[in-house]
C-alpha positions as semicolon CSV with decimal commas, in nm:
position;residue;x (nm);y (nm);z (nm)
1;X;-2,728;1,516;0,024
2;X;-2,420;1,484;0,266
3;X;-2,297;1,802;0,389
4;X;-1,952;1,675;0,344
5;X;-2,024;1,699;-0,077
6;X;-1,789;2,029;-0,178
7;X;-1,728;2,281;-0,466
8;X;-1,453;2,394;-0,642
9;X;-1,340;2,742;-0,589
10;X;-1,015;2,790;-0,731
11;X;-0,783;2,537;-0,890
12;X;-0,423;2,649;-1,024
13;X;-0,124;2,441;-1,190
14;X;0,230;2,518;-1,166
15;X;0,490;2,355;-1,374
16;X;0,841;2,315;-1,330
17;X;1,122;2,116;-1,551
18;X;1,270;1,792;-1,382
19;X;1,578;1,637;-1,482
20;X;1,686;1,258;-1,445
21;X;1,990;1,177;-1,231
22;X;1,982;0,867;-1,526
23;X;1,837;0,809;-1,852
24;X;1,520;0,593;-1,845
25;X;1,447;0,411;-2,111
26;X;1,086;0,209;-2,170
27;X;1,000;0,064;-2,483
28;X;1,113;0,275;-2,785
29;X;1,147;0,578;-2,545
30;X;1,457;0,726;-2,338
31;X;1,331;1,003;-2,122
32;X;1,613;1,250;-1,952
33;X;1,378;1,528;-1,835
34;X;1,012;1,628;-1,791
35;X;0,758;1,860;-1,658
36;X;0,661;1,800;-1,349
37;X;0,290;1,969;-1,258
38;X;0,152;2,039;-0,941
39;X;-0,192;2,142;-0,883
40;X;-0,323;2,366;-0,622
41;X;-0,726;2,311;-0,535
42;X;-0,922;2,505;-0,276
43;X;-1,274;2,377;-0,206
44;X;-1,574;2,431;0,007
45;X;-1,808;2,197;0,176
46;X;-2,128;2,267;0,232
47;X;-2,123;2,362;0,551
48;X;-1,900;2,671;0,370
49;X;-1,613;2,549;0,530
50;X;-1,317;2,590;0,318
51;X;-0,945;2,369;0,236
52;X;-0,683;2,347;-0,019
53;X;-0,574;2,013;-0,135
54;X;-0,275;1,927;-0,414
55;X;-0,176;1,681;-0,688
56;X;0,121;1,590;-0,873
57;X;0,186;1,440;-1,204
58;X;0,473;1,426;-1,431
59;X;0,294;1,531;-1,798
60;X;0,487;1,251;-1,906
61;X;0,391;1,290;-2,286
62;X;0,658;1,027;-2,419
63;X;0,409;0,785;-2,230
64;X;0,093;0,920;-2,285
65;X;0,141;1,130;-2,621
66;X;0,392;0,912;-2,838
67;X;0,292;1,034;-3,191
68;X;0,608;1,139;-3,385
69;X;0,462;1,343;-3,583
70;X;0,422;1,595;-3,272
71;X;0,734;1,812;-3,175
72;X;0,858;1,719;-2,785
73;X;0,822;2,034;-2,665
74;X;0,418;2,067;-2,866
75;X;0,347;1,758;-2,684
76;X;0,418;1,927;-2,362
77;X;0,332;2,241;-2,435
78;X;-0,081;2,081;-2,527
79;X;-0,046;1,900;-2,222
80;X;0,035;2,174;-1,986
81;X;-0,278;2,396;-2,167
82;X;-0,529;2,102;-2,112
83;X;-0,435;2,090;-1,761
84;X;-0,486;2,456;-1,721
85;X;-0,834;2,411;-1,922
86;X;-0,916;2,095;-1,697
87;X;-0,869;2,316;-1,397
88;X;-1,063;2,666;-1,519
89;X;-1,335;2,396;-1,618
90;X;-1,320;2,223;-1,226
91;X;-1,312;2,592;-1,100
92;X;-1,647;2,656;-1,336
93;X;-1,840;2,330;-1,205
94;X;-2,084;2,519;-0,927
95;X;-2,274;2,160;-0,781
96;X;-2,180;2,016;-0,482
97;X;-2,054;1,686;-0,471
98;X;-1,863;1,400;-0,408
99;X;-1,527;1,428;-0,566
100;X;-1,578;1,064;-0,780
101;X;-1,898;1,250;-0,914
102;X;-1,720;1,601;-0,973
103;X;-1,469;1,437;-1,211
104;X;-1,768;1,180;-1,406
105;X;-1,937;1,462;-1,417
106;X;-1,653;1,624;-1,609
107;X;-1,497;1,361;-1,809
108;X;-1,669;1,441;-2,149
109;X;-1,559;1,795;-2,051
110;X;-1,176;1,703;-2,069
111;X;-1,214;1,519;-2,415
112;X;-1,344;1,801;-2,537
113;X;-1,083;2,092;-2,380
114;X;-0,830;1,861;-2,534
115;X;-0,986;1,898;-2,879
116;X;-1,025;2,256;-2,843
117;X;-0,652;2,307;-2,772
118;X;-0,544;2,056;-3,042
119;X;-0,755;2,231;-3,306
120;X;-0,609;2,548;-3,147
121;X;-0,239;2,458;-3,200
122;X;-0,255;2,290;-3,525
123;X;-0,172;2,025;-3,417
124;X;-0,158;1,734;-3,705
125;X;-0,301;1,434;-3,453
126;X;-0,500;1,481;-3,159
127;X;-0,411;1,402;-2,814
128;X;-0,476;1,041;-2,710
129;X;-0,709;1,027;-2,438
130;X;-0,491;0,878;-2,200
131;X;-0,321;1,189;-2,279
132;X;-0,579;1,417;-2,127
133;X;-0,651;1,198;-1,883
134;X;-0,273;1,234;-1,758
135;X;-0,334;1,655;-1,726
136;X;-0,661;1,610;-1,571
137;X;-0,516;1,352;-1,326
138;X;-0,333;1,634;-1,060
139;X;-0,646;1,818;-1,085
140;X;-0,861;1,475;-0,943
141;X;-0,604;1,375;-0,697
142;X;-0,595;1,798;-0,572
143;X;-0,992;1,765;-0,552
144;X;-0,967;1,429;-0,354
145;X;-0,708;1,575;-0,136
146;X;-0,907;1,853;-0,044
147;X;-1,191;1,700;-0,008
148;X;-1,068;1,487;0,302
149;X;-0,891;1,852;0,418
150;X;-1,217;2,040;0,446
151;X;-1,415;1,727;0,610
152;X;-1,151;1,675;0,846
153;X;-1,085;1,294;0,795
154;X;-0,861;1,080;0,595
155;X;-0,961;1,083;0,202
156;X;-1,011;0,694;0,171
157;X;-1,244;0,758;0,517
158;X;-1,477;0,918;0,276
159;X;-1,590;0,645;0,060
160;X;-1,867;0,499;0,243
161;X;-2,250;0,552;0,258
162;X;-2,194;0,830;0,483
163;X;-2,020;1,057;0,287
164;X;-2,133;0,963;-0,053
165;X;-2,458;1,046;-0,253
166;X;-2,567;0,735;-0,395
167;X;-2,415;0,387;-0,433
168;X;-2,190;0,277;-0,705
169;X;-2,444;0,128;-0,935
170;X;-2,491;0,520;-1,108
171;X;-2,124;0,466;-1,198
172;X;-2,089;0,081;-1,287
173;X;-2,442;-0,076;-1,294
174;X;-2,744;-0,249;-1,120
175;X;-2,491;-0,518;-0,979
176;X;-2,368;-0,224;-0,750
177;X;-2,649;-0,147;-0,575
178;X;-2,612;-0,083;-0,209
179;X;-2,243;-0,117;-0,312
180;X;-1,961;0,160;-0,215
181;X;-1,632;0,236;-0,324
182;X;-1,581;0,199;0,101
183;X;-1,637;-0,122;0,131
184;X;-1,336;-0,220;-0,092
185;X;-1,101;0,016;0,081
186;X;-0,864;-0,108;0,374
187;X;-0,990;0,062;0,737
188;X;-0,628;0,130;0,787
189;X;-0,301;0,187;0,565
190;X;-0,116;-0,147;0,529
191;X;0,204;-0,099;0,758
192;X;0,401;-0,191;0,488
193;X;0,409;-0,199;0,067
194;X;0,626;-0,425;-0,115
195;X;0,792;-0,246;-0,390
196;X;0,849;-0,341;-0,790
197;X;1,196;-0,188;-0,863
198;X;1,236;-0,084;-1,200
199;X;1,520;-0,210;-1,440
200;X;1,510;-0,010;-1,736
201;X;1,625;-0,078;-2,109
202;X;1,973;0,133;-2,017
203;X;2,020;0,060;-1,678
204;X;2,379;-0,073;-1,572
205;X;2,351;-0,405;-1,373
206;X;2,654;-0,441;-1,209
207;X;2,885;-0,195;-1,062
208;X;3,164;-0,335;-1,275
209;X;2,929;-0,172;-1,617
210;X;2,903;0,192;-1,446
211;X;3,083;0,461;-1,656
212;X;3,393;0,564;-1,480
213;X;3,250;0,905;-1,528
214;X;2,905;0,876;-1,360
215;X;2,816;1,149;-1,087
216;X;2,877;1,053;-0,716
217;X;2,540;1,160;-0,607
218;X;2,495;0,944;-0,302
219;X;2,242;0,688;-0,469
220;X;2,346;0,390;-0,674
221;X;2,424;0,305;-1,035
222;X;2,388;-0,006;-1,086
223;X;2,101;-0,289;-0,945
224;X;2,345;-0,471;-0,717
225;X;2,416;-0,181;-0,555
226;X;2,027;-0,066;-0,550
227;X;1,937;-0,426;-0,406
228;X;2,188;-0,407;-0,143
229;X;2,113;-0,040;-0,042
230;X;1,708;-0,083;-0,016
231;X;1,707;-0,485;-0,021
232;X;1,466;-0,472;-0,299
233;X;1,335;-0,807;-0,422
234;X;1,093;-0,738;-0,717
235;X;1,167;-0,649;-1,025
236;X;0,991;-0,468;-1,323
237;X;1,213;-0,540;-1,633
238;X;1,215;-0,289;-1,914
239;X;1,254;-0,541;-2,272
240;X;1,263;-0,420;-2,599
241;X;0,983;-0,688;-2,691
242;X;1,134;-0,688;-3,033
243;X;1,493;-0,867;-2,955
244;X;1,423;-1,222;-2,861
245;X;1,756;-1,278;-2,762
246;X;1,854;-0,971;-2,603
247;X;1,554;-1,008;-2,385
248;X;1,595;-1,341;-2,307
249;X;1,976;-1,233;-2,167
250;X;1,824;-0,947;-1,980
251;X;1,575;-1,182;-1,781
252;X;1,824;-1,429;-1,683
253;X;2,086;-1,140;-1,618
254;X;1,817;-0,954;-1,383
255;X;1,782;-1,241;-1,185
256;X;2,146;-1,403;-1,160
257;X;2,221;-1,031;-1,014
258;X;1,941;-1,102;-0,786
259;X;2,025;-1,410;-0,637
260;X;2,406;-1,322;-0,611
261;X;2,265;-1,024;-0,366
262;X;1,982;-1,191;-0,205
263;X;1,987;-1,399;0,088
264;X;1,695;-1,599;-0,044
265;X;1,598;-1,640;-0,409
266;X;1,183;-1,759;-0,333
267;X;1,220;-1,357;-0,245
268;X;1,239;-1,273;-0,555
269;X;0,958;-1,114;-0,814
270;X;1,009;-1,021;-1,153
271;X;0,739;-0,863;-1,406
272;X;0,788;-0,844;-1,780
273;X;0,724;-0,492;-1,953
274;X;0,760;-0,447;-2,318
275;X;0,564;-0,121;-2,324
276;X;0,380;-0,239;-2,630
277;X;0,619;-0,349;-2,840
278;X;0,558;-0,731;-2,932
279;X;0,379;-0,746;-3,245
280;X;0,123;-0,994;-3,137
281;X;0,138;-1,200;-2,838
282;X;0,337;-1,504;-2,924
283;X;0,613;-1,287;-2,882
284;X;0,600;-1,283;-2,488
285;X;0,456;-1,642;-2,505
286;X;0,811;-1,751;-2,729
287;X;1,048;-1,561;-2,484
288;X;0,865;-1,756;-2,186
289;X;0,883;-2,047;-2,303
290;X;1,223;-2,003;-2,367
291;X;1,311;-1,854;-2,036
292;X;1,145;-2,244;-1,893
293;X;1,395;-2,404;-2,096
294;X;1,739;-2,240;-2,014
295;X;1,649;-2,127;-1,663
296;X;1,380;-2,232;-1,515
297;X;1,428;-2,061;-1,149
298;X;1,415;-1,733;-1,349
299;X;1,066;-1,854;-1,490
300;X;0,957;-1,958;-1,181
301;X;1,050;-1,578;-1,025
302;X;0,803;-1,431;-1,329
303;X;0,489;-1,320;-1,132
304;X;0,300;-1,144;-1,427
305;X;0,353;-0,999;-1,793
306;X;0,271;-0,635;-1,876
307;X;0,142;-0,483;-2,175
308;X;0,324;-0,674;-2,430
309;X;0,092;-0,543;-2,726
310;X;0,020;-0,216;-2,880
311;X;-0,248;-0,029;-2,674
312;X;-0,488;-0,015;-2,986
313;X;-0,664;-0,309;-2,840
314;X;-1,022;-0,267;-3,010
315;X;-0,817;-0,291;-3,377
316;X;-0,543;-0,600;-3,278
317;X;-0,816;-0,802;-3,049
318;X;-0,586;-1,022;-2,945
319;X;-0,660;-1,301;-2,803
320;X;-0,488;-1,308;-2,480
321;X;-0,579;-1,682;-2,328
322;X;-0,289;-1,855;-2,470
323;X;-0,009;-1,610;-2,280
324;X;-0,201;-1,608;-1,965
325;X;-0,249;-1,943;-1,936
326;X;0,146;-1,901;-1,889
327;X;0,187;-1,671;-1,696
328;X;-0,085;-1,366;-1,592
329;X;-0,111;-1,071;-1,808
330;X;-0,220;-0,736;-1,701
331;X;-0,319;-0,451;-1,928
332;X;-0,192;-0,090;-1,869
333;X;-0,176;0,185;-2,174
334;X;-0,450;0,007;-2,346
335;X;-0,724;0,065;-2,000
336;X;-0,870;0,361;-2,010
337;X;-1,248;0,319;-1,948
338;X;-1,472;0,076;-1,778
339;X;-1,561;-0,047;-2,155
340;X;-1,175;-0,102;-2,177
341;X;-1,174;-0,351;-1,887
342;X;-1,474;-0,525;-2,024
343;X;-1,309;-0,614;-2,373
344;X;-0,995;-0,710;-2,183
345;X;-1,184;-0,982;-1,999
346;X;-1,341;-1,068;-2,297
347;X;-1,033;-1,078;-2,472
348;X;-0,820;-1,299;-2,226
349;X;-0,621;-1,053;-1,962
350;X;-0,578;-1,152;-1,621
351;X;-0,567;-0,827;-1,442
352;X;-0,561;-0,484;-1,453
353;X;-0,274;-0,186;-1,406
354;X;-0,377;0,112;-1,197
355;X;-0,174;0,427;-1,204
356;X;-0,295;0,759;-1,043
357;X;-0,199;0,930;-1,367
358;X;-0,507;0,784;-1,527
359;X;-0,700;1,001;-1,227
360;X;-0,766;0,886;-0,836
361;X;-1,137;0,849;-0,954
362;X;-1,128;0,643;-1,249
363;X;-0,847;0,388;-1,010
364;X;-1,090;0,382;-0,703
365;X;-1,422;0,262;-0,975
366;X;-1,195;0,016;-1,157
367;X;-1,060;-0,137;-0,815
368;X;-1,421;-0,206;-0,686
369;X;-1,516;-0,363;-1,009
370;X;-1,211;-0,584;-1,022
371;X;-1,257;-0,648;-0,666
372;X;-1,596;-0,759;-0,740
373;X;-1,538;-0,921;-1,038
374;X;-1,173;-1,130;-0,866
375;X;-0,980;-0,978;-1,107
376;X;-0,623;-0,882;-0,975
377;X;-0,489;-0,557;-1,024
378;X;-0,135;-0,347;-0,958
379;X;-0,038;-0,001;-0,875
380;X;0,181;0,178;-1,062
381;X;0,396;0,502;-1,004
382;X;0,483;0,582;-1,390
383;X;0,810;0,753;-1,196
384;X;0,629;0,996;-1,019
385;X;0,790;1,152;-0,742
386;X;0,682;1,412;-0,455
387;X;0,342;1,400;-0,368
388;X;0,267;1,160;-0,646
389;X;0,482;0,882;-0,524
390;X;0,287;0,948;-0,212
391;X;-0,060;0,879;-0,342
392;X;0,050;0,595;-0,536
393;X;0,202;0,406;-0,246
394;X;-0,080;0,568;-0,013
395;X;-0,294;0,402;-0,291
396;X;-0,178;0,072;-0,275
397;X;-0,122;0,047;0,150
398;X;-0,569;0,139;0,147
399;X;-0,626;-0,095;-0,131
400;X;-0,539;-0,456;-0,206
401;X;-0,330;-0,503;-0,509
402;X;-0,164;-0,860;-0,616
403;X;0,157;-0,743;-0,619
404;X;0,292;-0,454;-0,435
405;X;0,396;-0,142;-0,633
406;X;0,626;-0,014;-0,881
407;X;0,804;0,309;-0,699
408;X;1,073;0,408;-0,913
409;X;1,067;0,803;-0,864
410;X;1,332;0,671;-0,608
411;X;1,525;0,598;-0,878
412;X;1,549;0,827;-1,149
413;X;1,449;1,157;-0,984
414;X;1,518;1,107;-0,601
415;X;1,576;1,485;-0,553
416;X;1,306;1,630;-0,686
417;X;1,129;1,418;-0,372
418;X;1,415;1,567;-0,108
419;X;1,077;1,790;0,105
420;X;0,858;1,488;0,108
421;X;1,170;1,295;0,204
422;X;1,239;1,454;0,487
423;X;0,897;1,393;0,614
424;X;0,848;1,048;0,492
425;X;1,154;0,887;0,450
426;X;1,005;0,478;0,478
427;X;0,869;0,573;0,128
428;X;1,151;0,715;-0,046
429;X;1,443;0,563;0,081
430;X;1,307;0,186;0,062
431;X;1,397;-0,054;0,335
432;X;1,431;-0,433;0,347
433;X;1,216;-0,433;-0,012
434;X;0,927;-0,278;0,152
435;X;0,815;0,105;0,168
436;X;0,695;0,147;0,530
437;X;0,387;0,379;0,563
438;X;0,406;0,506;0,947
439;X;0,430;0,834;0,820
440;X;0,113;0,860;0,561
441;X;-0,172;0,980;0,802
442;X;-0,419;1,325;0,874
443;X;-0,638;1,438;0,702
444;X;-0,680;1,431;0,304
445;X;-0,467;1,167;0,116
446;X;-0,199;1,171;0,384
447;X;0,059;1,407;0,284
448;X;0,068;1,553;0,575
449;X;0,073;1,914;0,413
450;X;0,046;2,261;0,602
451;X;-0,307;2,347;0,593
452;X;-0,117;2,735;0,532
453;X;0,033;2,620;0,270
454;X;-0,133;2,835;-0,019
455;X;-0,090;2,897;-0,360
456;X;0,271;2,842;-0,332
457;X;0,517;2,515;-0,309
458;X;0,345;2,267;-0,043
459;X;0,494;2,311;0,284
460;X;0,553;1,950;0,449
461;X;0,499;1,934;0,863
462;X;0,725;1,754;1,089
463;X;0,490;1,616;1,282
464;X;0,433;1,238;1,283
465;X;0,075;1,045;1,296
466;X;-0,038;0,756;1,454
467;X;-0,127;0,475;1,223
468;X;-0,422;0,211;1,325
469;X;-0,418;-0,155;1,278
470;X;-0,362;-0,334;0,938
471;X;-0,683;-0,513;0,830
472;X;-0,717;-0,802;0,644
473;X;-0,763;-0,740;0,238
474;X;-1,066;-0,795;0,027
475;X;-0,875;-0,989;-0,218
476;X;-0,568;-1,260;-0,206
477;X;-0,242;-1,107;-0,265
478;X;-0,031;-1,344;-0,427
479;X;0,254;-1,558;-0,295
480;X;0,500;-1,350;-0,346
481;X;0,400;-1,033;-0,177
482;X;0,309;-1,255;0,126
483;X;0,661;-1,402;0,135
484;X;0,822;-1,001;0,080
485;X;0,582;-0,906;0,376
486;X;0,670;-1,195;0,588
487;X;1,056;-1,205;0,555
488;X;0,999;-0,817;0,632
489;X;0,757;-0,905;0,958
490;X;1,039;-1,159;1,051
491;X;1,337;-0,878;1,035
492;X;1,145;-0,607;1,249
């Protein structure tokens, strides 16, 4: 086995309450604050050389956890146990391994800590597994981190033959054989990430709707103001998938606002995100069809739908063809095993969402399948910030996703990101509609951390890393990331 495989020594989570500079509202949810976890690893190879890695994760229960018959602060109060049980189980696991086969290894463990710490907090429902998957997902990313640390090479350099045990066909099937998660996985970051910027359900437009009363902070209010500040040119829209009309405004409002700021309107991108609450497709296919009738650039600017159905997707089977065939459709809450991606096929999706809060692992085995299989996917930030936002968009620059990223940490919780900021500032403060990822580079997942940093807060160096040479992607990305990239290659 490859002396690069490592152990888990210790693994510790810290918590910490973060409140939103704005309210953020998705679906039936407004969110103000949240804990905010970080997770401390320290592994050895075995060579017995020894590293600490970290992971971040917002336990962002109103997501993940949205029964109402479970108390707020319950909800966050399970999820912050499972991740401590997630971690004392990591710290238990003695084999050495590759990190994607540390956490397979231990994924029946988590569904079963969760149990244990629903049954032993009465609660009345248990925790959804995307729930626990969310509180084991800083402990994965810590592991990965560290892994890369104590081997002394990038993370994503550690996905080939060389480094792992066996091929990928123990995780997803003959048709892997001789097959590794490394050969779908960029040589190089991508110099640059177009980014998804989020409108949500509350957000203020124009500057003309901001409250006279809103906090001078230093960021905007208001999505002319963000576009002009970071030049952003895609758009995630927040609808309320149950207010045909109100949506329909929204759309058309998103992108009049859009083309009064941008210089060129085949720039922009929007994407469609009910957060499950269309009762049944025709819903999204109705509001489209509308949206071709009374403005048909704004249809033409709709580059994919997300999630417009409830995430129970074994019991609704709905059949997806009809929407797609309008416009693509990629699943999010409802994907949470390979099975999952399988009936979604079946079923009529176009792609899949990847978000690091479903764990590093699980993202890197469902992008080589899709890859494989031509199936697009996205990247996702679910408004983490810190470290997080830096895995995410790390993600994204070593992979090959359709359409950029959603990064809207940025936008809702900037300062909680002000250390990482200072370090890698073409990530957090968003330029020309691109984040810029000169700064992502070292060893592990390309935080750039102390290697002194301990138990303790991360400490961030100064130091800045030369970046190799893009290379071209596995997959297509659609047409328009290539114009966001180009109009961005043109400017520099």
């Amino acid at each position: 086995m490859p002396d690069s495989d490592i152990r888990v020594l210790e693994a510790e989570a810290h918590f910490s309450e973060e409140r939103a500079r704005e309210s953020f509202k998705f679906g039936s949810a407004v969110v103000d604050s949240i804990t905010l976890c970080h997770v401390w690893a320290r592994v050895q190879n075995r060579r017995g050389q020894v590293a600490d890695g970290w992971g971040v994760v917002f336990l962002s229960y109103p997501w993940a956890f949205r029964d109402p018959g479970v108390e707020s602060a319950v909800k966050d109060a399970a999820m912050r146990r499972v991740t401590e049980g997630f971690c004392a189980r990591a710290a238990e696991y003695a084999t050495f391994a590759h990190p994607i086969d540390i956490f397979m290894a231990l994924e029946g463990d988590l569904a079963a800590i969760s149990a244990d710490v629903c049954a032993a907090m009465a609660l009345p429902v248990a925790m959804p597994f995307l729930g626990a998957l969310v509180c084991a997902s800083p402990v994965d990313t810590a592991i990965h981190d560290a892994f890369g640390v104590v081997n002394r090479i990038s993370t994503y350099d550690g996905y080939g033959a060389d480094f792992a045990g066996h091929d990928l066909s123990a995780h997803l099937g003959a048709g892997f054989r001789g097959r590794y998660v490394g050969d779908y996985v960029r040589p190089a970051f991508a110099p640059v990430v177009p980014v998804f910027h989020t409108v949500g359900g509350v957000d203020a437009l124009r500057a003309s709707e901001v409250d006279a009363g809103a906090r001078d902070d230093g960021y905007p209010h208001s999505l002319d103001r963000w576009i002009a500040r970071d030049g952003v040119c895609g758009f995630k829209i927040k609808l309320r998938g149950n207010d045909l009309g109100w949506d329909l405004d929204r759309v058309q409002s998103v992108y009049a606002v859009a083309r009064e700021t941008l210089d060129r309107p085949d720039r922009i991108g929007l994407s469609l995100d009910a957060n499950e609450q269309c009762e049944s497709p025709a819903y999204m296919i109705e509001l489209l069809r509308r949206l071709q009738e009374v403005d048909a650039g704004a249809y033409d600017a709709v580059v994919y739908v997300e999630q417009p159905t409830a995430r129970d997707m074994r019991r609704d089977r709905f059949d997806m063809r009809a929407l797609a065939a309008l416009k693509p459709v990629f699943i999010d809450e409802s994907l949470i095993s390979l099975d999952d991606m399988d009936l979604a096929l079946a079923l009529g999706w176009s792609g899949i969402v990847l978000k690091t809060c479903k764990c590093h692992s699980m993202d890197l085995l469902f992008a080589a399948r899709a890859e494989a299989l031509g199936v697009p996917y996205v990247i996702q930030d679910l408004t983490n910030p810190g470290i997080a936002l830096l895995q995410s968009v790390g993600l994204a620059a070593r992979l090959n996703p359709a359409h950029g990223i959603e990064a809207n940490a940025r936008q809702y919780y900037p300062e909680t990101s002000l250390p990482e900021a200072r370090v890698h500032a073409g990530i957090f403060r968003v330029r020309d509609g691109v984040a810029w990822t000169d700064s992502l580079g070292g060893f592990g997942l390309g935080y750039r951390l102390s290697g002194s940093a301990g138990r303790g807060s991360p400490g961030l160096r100064r130091d800045r890393s030369a970046q190799g040479v893009d290379a071209a992607p596995a997959s297509t990305p659609s047409d328009w990331t290539r114009i966001c990239v180009s109009c961005t290659e043109r400017q520099e």
